[in-house]
Each structure stands twice: as structure tokens, then as C-alpha cells.
C-alpha positions in Angstrom: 14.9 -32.1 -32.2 15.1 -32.0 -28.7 15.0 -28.4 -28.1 12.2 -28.4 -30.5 10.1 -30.8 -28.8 11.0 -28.6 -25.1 9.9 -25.7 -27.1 6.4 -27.2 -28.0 5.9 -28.5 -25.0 6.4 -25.3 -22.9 3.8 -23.9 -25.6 0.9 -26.2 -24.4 2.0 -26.3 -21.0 0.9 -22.2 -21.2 -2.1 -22.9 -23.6 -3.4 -25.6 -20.5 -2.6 -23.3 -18.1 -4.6 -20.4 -19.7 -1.9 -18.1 -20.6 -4.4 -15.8 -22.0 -6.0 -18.6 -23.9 -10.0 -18.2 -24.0 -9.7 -14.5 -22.4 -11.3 -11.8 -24.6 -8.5 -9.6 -25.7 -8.6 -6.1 -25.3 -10.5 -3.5 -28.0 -7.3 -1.7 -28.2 -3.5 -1.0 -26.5 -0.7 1.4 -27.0 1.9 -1.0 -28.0 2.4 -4.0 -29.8 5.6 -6.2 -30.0 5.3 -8.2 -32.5 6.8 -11.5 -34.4 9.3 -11.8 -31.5 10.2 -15.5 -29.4 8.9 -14.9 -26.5 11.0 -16.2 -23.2 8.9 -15.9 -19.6 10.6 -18.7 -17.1 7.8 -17.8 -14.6 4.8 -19.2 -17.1 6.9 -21.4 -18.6 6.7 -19.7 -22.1 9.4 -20.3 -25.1 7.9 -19.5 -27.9 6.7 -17.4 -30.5 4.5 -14.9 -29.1 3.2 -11.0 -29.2 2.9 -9.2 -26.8 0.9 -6.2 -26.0 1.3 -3.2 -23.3 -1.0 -0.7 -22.3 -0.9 2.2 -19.8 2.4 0.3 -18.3 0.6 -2.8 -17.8 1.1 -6.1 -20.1 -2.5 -6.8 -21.4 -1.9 -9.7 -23.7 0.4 -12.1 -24.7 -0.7 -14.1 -27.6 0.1 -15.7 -31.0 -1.0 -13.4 -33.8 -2.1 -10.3 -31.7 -4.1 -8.1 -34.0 -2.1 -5.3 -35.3 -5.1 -2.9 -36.0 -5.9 -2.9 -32.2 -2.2 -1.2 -31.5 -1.4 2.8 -31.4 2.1 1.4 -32.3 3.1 -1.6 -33.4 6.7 -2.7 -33.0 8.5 -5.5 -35.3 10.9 -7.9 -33.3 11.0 -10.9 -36.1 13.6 -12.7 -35.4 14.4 -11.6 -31.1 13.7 -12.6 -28.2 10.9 -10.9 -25.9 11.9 -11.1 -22.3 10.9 -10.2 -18.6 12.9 -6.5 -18.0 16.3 -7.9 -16.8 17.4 -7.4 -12.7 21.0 -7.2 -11.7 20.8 -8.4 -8.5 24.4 -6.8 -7.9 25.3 -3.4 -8.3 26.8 -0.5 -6.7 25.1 3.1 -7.8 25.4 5.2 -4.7 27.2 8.1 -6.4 27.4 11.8 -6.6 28.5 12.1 -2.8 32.5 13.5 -4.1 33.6 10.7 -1.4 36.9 9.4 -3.3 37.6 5.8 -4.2 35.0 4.4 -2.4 31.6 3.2 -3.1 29.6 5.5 -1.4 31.2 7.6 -3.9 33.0 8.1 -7.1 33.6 4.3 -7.3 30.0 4.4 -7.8 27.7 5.0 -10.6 24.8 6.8 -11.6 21.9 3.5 -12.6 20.5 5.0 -15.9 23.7 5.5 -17.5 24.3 2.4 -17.1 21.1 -0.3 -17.1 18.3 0.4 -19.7 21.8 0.3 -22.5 22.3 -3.4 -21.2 18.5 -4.4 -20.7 18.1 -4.1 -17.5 14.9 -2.5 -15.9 16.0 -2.9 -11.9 19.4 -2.8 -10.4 20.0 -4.1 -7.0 22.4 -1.9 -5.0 24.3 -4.3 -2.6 25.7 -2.8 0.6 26.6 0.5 -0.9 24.7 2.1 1.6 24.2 1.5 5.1 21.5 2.9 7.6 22.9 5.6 8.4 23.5 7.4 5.1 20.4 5.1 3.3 18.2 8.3 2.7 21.1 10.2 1.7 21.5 7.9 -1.1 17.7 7.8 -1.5 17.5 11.0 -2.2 20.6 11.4 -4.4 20.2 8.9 -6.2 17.2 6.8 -6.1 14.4 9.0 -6.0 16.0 10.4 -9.0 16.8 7.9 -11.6 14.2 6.2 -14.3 15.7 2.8 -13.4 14.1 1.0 -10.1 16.6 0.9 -7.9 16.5 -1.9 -4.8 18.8 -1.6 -2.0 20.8 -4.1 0.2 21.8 -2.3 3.2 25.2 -3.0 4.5 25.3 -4.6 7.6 28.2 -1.9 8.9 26.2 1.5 9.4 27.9 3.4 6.9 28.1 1.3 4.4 30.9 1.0 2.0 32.4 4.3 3.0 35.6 5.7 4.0 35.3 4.0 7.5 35.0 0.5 6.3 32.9 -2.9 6.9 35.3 -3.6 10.0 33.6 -2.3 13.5 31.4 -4.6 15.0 29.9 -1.8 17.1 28.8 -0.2 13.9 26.8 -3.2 13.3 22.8 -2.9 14.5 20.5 -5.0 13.1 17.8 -3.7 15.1 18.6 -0.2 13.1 19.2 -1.9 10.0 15.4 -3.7 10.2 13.7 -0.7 11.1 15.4 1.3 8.4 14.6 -1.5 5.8 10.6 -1.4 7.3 10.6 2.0 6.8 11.2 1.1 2.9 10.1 -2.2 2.5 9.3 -0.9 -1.2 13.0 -0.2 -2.0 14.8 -2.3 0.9 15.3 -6.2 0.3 18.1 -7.6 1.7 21.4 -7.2 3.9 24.9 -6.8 2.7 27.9 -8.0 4.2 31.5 -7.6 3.0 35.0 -7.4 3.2 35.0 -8.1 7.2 38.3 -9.0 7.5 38.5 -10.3 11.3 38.4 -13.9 12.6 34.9 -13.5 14.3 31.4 -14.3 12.2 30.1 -11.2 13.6 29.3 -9.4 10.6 27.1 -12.6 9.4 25.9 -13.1 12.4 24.5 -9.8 12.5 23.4 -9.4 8.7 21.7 -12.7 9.7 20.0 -11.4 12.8 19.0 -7.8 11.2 17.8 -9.5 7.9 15.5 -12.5 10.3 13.5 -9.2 12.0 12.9 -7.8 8.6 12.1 -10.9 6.7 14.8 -10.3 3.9 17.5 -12.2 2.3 21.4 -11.8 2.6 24.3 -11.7 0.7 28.0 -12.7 1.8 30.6 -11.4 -0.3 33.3 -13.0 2.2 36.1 -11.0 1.3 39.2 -12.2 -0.6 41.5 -13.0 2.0 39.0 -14.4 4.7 41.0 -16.1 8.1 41.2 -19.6 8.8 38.7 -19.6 11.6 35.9 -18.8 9.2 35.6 -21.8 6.9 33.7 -21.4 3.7 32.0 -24.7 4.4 30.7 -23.4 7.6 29.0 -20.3 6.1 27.2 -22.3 3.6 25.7 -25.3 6.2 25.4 -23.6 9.3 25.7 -19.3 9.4 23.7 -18.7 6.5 19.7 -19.8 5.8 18.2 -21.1 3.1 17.5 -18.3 0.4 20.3 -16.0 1.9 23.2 -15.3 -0.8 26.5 -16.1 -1.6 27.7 -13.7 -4.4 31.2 -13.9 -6.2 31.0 -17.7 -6.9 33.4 -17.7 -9.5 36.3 -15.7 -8.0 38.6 -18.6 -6.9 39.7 -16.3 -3.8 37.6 -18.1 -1.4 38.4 -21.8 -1.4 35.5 -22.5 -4.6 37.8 -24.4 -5.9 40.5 -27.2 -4.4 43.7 -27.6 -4.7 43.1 -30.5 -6.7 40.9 -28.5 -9.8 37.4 -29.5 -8.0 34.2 -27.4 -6.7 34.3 -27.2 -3.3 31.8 -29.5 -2.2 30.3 -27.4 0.6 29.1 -25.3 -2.2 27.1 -28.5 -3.4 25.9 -29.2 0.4 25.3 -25.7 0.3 22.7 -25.7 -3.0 21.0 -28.2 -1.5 20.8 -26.4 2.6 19.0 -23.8 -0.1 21.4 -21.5 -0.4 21.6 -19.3 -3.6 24.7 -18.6 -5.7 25.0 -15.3 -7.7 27.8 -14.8 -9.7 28.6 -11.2 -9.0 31.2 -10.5 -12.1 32.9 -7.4 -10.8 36.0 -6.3 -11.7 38.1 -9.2 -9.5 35.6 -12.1 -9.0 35.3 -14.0 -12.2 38.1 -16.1 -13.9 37.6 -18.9 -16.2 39.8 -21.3 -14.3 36.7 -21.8 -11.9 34.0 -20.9 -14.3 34.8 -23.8 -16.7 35.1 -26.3 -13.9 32.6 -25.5 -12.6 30.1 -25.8 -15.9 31.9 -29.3 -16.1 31.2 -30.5 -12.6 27.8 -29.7 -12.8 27.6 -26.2 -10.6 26.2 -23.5 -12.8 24.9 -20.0 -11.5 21.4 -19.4 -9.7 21.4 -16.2 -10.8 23.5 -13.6 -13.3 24.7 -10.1 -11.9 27.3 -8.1 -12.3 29.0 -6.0 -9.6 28.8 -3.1 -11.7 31.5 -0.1 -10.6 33.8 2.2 -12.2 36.5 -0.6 -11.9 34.7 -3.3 -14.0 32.6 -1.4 -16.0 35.4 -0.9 -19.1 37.1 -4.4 -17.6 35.9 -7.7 -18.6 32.8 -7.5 -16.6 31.4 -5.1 -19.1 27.7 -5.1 -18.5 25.0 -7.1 -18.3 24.4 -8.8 -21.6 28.0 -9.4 -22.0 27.9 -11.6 -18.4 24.6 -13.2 -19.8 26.6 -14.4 -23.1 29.4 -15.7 -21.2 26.8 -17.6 -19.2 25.5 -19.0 -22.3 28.8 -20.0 -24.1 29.8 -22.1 -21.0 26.9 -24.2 -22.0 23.4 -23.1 -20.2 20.4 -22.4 -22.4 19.2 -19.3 -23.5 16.1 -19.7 -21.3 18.2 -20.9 -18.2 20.1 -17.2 -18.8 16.6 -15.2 -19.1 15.5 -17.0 -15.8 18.7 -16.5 -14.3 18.7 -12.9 -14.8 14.9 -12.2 -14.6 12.2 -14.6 -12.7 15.2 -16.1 -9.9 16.5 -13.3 -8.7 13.1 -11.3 -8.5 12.3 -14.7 -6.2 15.0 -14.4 -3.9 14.3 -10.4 -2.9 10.4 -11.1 -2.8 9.9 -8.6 -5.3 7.7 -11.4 -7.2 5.6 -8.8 -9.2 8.8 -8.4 -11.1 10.2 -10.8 -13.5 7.5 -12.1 -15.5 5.5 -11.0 -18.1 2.4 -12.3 -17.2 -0.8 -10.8 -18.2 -1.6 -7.6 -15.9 2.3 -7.5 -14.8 4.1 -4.3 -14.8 5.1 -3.6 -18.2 9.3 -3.9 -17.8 10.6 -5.9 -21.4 13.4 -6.2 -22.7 13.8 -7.6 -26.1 17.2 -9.2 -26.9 18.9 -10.3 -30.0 20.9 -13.5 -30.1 24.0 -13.4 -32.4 26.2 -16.0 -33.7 29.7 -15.1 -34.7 33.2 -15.6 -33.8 33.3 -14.0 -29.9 36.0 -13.5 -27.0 35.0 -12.9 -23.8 37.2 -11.5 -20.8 37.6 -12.6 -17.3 38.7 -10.4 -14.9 42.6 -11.3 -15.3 41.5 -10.0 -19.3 42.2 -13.9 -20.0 39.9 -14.7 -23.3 37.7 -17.5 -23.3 36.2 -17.7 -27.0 32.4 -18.5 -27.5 30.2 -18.3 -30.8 26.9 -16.7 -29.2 26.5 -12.8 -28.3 23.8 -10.8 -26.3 23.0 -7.7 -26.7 19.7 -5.4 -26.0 17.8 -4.4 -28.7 14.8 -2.5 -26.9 13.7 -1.9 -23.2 11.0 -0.9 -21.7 10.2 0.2 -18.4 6.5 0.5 -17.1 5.7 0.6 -21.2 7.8 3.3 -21.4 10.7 3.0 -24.0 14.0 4.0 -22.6 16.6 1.8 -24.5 16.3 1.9 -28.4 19.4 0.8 -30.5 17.8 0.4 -33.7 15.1 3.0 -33.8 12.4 0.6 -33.6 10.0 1.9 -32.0 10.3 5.2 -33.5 8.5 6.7 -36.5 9.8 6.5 -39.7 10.9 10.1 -40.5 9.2 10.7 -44.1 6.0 10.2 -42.5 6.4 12.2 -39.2 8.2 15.3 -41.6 5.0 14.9 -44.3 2.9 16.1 -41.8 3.0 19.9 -41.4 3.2 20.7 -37.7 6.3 17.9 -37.0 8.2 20.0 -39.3 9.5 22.5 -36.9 12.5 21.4 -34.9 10.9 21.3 -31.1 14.4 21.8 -29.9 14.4 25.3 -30.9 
């Protein structure tokens, strides 16, 4: 009853806030989705909606949408309609023949990996530095369907064969005019896997991402020394709306001796800083994941470090960190937020995330199973669950680029009954 009543009320909360309510729709649009739940944390929408997409653009969203005003109409009964997904951690800088590194073959190429899992924008986090950005703008960027974003490592070559350890490789008056250059692609800073006592690489992630107006992320390395306290990243080095990504990985003091969050994280949340869960293919394990859920310290936002060394490991993709999110006990519309509308937020990129009316058409359309599940940490240590994600559709800028079920095709009688579809076009 309760969800019920949360779900009614987020529907007149939209209706108030003129959701599309009392706006003449339009005389027609390309595409229709139609019968699905709709899920938008930005407007505040859980419900069942339709929603309809023209010329890349999202033109209504609306109960009972009239089907005769569609070129296609698309059934979705019984999924959920979401804002494209955004991995807010990834690593696709490849196709340089670098070895083992990931401004290299420990790399992937975005579109063979995002649209199959839902998402419509992958964030590549410190792959890249300034001095080979443009390379990887150019081999990789420019050329893929997916958006991709970019974090620039706060170490000039990013993370290449030289490493994330010179402090004299660290500019940030480089880094911010590289990431001015591209404000369009460029949103954040990187820094990781500095293994020396100073804070220099924060300090200077900090400094470079203050003259560009951009957020950073801290993946503080596994073995971090003693002279650079977790606590003291979180309440002094970092700002509020900077990053802290791995949260889960129990290799940087999250979680005590004693079984307990640390509590700087908690002083942390409230200084503003946001927590990302960055899966990967070492910084997840259930033995802080499920103490966390029961202390009260869930995720801001769901990513998942995607490389060639978690991709077939319990990381997976992005659906399959999503369900693990859901099993340890947040809502379906908490996930959706956290993998949509937050992290959109926290890289400025606010026209993204959100399926409001005249927003870039990027939707993916999920269905929710329940079943008998097991889910791997990065140790492959099962935690079981009864609820499973996967992506049905998605859509990028209207375009359909994910289709598992053939739903937004034509049914083949029909297209074959007409004379000129018969010959094969491959030919």
C-alpha cells in the first residue's frame, strides 16, 4: 500500500507541476512507446506513462498518447521507460596497441559495450590525460554512436605505460585549458593510483578541476600510505560535489576493524561529497556492500569501471550492477536516479538524465524480472537476490541502437507482402 500511495502521489505531484498537462500535443511524431511505467527522478514521475519522440527530441509524455499520431508505435506493457542510462565510470580509450594498460588494450571500444546494457553515455575516467586527450578523441570518441564524456587524468599521460606517479607530470593549468577547449566532452578530473605519501595528486586534480569549474574523482588507490588518511580526503582535500569512486572495495579503510562504515564517509556525505560505486573488476565485495545497506550508507550513484578485466568478472555490465543495487534493498526508482538524473548532476551535463518534454531523446526501457538470482562480487563470492535488470530497448537521440526483442521492428509478413522489401538489400 505504501508504494502504491508513493506512486500516486509522484503522479499528481507531475500533473500539478504541468508535466505536459494542459499543453496541446503534437499533430504527429515518429515514435511512440507505449503502455510502459514510466520512471523520470528529475520530474518526479513513477507511473504509467507514454511517451513520444520525434526528430531526437522527447515531445510528449502522457497517459494514453494517441497511437494514430505515431509513424511507429512501440509496445512496452509491462516495462519500465527510463532516462538513457550514464556510467559515470568507464575506461574506453582503446585501439592505441599499448599493452595492459588503459590507454590501451585494457581498454574498450564504448558501443560494444553500452547501448547492450542501456546505457546512452559512458564517462571515461582518467584514461586519458592532456597530453594524449585528442589522440583518444579522435580514435575513439569522435567515432563511436555512444556519447562519450571524459575525466582527464590529473598525470599528463593518463593511464599509460608511465604511470599516475610524477608530480611534475601533473599541470592543472594544462589540464583546464585542455578541458576548456572541450567543455562539450570534458567534465571532470581523475586521479588515481598515486602511490606516494604527498596529497599532491589531489591537490592538483583539485586546483586544475577549481579553474575549469568541473568535478573530481579520487580513486585512492588500494594500498594508500598512512600519511594520507581517508578521513582527511573526505573533510578537508576534496569539495563538495567532487567524487569518491570505489566505495565498496574494503581496500581503503570503508570499513573498520570492528564491521562498521567508516564514519568519515558519513561526515563526508554530509561536507557534500558524492559516493559512486565504481564496480570494476577489484572494488566491490559484499562484506562492505551489505554493511553498508544495513548501516544506512547506500550509493549516490551506480557505475561500473568497465575494462577487459571486469567485463566477463562479476562486474558484468551495467544492468547487472543496477540489480545488485536493487537486491541490497534500494528501490527501483532510487537505481534509475542513481544511474540517470544524479550522476548527469554531478558532471553538469543537466540536459541529460531526464526525460522531460523537449529533452534529448536518450531512453532506455528496462524489464524488471523476478526469479531465483546470484550475483558476483569481485572475489566471484555469490550474494543471491530475487530481482533482475536487463535492457530491453535503447534509444539514443530517437535513434534505436539496442533491440533485444525486436520491438521496434516490423513484423516480417507485412514488410515481405510488399513488393519492393522483397529483395535482400544486402546483396
Amino acid at each position: 500500500m505504501k508504494k502504491q500511495a508513493c506512486v500516486c502521489l509522484l503522479t499528481v505531484v507531475a500533473l500539478l507541476a504541468g508535466y505536459g498537462c494542459g499543453e496541446a500535443l503534437p499533430e504527429s511524431y515518429g515514435m511512440l512507446l507505449k503502455g510502459g511505467h514510466v520512471i523520470d527522478p528529475k520530474n518526479e514521475i513513477s507511473a504509467p506513462m507514454d511517451v513520444a519522440i520525434d526528430e531526437g527530441k522527447i515531445v510528449a509524455v502522457r497517459e494514453s498518447l494517441p497511437e494514430d499520431r505515431a509513424g511507429k508505435v512501440v509496445d512496452v506493457s509491462g516495462l519500465y521507460v527510463t532516462p538513457g542510462l550514464i556510467d559515470l565510470h568507464a575506461h574506453v580509450y582503446a585501439g592505441t596497441g599499448i599493452p595492459r594498460v588503459l590507454t590501451g588494450d585494457s581498454s574498450v571500444y564504448p558501443d560494444h559495450f553500452s547501448f547492450r546494457s542501456g546505457c546512452t553515455t559512458l564517462v571515461d575516467v582518467g584514461s586519458s590525460g592532456h597530453r594524449n586527450f585528442e589522440d583518444f578523441k579522435d580514435r575513439v570518441i569522435d567515432r563511436s554512436r555512444t556519447r562519450v564524456l571524459v575525466m582527464l587524468n590529473v598525470a599528463g599521460g593518463g593511464m599509460g605505460p608511465e604511470g599516475e606517479d610524477n608530480p611534475e607530470d601533473m599541470e592543472p593549468e594544462k589540464i583546464a585549458a585542455m578541458a576548456k577547449k572541450y567543455p562539450d566532452i570534458i567534465v571532470g578530473v581523475k586521479t588515481a593510483h598515486y602511490s606516494g605519501p604527498e596529497w599532491v595528486s589531489v591537490e592538483r586534480a583539485v586546483e586544475a578541476a577549481g579553474l575549469a569549474d568541473i568535478p573530481v574523482m579520487v580513486d585512492f588507490g588500494a594500498n594508500h600510505p598512512k600519511e594520507r588518511p581517508i578521513g582527511e580526503l573526505y573533510l578537508e582535500k576534496l569539495r563538495p560535489g567532487d567524487i569518491y569512486t570505489h566505495m565498496y572495495s574494503g581496500l581503503r579503510v570503508e570499513l573498520t576493524d570492528e564491521g562498521k562504515i567508516n564514519p568519515s564517509m558519513f561526515q563526508g556525505r554530509e561536507r557534500g561529497i558524492i559516493f559512486d560505486i565504481g564496480h570494476g573488476g577489484g572494488s566491490f565485495t559484499w562484506r562492505v556492500a551489505v554493511p553498508a545497506y544495513e548501516q544506512g550508507f547506500p550509493p549516490d550513484i551506480i557505475s561500473t569501471d568497465l575494462h577487459t578485466g571486469s567485463m566477463n568478472a562479476g562486474m558484468k555490465d551495467m544492468t547487472n550492477v543496477m540489480s545488485k543495487v536493487l537486491n541490497l534493498g534500494s528501490s527501483l526508482e532510487e537505481v534509475i536516479r542513481m544511474s540517470t538524473w544524479k550522476p548527469a548532476e554531478v558532471i553538469k551535463r543537466t540536459e541529460l538524465g531526464h526525460l522531460s518534454e523537449g529533452a534529448i531523446a536518450d531512453v532506455t526501457v528496462l524489464r524488471l524480472e523476478e526469479g531465483d538470482f546470484g550475483f558476483l562480487d569481485v572475489r566471484r563470492i555469490t550474494l543471491k537476490g530475487n530481482k533482475l535488470l536487463t535492457a530491453e530497448l535503447t534509444i539514443k537521440g530517437g535513434h534505436v541502437e539496442w533491440d533485444l526483442n525486436g520491438r521496434a521492428g516490423e513484423d516480417w509478413e507485412t514488410f515481405y507482402a510488399d513488393e519492393k522489401n522483397r529483395v535482400d538489400p544486402w546483396r
